[in-house]
N, C-alpha and C positions, 0 to 999 in steps of 0.2 A: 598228749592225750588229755582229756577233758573229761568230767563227769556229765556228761547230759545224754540224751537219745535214751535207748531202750536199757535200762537196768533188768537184765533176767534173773530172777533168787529161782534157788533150785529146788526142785519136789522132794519128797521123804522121798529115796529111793534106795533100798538096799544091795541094787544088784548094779555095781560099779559099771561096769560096761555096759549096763543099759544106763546110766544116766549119763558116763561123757557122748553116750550115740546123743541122745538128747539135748545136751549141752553147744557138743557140736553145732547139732542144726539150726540152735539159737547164733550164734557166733556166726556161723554162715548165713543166716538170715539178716547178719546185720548188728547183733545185741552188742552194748560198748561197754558193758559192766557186768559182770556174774556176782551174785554173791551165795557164798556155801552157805544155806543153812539145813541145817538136819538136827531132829532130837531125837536124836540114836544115841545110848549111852554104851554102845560099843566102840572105846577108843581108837582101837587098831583100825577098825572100818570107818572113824571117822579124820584120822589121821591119812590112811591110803587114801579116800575119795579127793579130799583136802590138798593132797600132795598130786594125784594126777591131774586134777580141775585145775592148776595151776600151771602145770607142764602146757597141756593145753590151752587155757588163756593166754598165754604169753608164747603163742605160737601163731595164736590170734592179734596179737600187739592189744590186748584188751588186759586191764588187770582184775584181778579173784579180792573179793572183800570175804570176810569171815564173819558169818554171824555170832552175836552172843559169846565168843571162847577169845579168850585174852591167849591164854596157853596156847590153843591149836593154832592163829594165828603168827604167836612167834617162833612157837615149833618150827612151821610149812614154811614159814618165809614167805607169809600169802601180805599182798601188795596191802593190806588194810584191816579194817575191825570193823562192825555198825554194832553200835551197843542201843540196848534201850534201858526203858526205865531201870528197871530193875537186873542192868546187866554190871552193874558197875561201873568205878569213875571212868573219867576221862582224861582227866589227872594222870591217877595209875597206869592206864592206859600209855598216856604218851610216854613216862617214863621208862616202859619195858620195850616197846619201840621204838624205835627210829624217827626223827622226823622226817623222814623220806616216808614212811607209811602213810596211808588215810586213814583218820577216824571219822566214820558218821555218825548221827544223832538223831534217833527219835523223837519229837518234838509231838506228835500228836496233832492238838492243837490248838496248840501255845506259843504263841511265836514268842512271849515272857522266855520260854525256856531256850527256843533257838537263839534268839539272843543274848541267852546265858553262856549258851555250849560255842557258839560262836566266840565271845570272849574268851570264854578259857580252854581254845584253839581250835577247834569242830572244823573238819576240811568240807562236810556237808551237811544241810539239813533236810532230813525225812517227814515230811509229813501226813497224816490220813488215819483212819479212812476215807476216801471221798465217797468213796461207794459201798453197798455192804458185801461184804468178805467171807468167802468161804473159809478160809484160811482162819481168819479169826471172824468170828460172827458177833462176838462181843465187842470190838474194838469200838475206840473213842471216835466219833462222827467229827469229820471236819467241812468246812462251805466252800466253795470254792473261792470266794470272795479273799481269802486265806491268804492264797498261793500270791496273789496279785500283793497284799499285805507285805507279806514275808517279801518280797523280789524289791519293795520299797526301801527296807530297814535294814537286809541283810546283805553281804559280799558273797557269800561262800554260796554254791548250787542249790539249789532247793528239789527236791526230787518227791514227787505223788505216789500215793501207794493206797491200795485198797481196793480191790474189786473190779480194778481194771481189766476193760474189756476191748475190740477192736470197738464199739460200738460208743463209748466212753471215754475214751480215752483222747480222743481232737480235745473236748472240752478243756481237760488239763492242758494240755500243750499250748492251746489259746488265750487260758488264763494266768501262763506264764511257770509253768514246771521246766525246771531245765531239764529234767529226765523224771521218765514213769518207770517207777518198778512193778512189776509183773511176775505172778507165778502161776495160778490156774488158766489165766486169760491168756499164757503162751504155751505151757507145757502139757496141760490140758488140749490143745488143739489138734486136730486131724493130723497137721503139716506145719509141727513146728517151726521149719525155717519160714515160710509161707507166712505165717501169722508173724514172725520177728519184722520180716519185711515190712510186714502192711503197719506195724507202730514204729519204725525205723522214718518210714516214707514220714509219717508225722511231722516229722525236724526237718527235711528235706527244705523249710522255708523258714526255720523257725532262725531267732540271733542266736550266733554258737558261742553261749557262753558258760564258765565252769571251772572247776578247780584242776589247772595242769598235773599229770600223774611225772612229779620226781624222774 
């Protein structure tokens, strides 16, 4: 298993069985990466969500990255981490994990820093906004000229994120993302699986390249 195609991150959602319904229909639409983020600071509700998105990915042969929580991660026994700026090392990171886990990297856009995190072991790099973001509206603007940059200098996947939509989203794939991440531009959608599909179909010609999942 490989990091690239549809990366789906998950909506604030408090009501557990409505977000693995959700999740689900990403997964059956096709998504090859989940990753848990929630800033709920209910641990028990962020530990349960955590623990079943995981039973479930991995029923899907898809593995659960964990945003932001070093701890919830090696709690759940969730296949990885994506830390950003200001989430802590990466260092640290690998030491509490496994090298069977994935760490991804926020990179913005700096490919200076992907190149950083890359050296001191980064299994992928994130980078955006491309587009502007509900999600975060403040985020740091990336060009797409970027991604092409990054796919030159780096090994590890490179993955686009920001504001993606089915309407925007060829662009990155064209310009060389090995995977888009997505969370209003899929969860937000009428027909969840329906919308996984139609940025799934994106890769359908694209080179399948990426970090093997351990």
């Amino acid at each position: 298993m490989r990091i690239s195609g549809l990366y789906a991150i998950t909506p604030e959602q408090p009501d557990t069985a409505r977000l693995l319904s959700q999740v689900r229909a990403a997964l059956s639409g096709g998504a090859r990466v989940v990753q848990y983020r929630s800033k709920s600071q209910d641990v028990a509700l962020l530990h349960e969500q955590a623990s079943e998105l995981l039973a479930l990915c991995h029923a899907f042969e898809v593995p659960l990255i964990v945003n932001d929580s070093l701890r919830l991660a090696d709690l759940t026994g969730a296949d990885g981490l994506h830390l950003g700026r200001d989430d802590g090392s990466l260092r640290q990171a690998r030491i509490v994990l496994s090298t069977e886990k994935m760490i991804g990297i926020s990179c913005y856009n700096s490919l200076e820093l992907a190149l950083q995190a890359e050296a001191e072991g980064a299994d992928y790099i994130a980078f955006g906004s491309f587009f502007p973001s509900v999600t975060k509206p403040a985020a740091v603007v990336a060009p797409l000229s970027l991604l092409g940059e990054a796919k030159t200098h780096l090994s590890v996947p490179v993955v686009a994120i920001g504001g993606i939509t089915p309407d925007n989203a060829g662009a990155l794939v064209d310009a060389g993302a090995d995977a888009i991440a997505v969370i209003s531009g899929l969860f937000d959608a009428p027909d969840i699986q329906l919308a996984a599909q139609h940025y799934s179909q994106l890769f359908s010609h694209a080179p399948m390249t990426g970090q093997r999942l351990h």
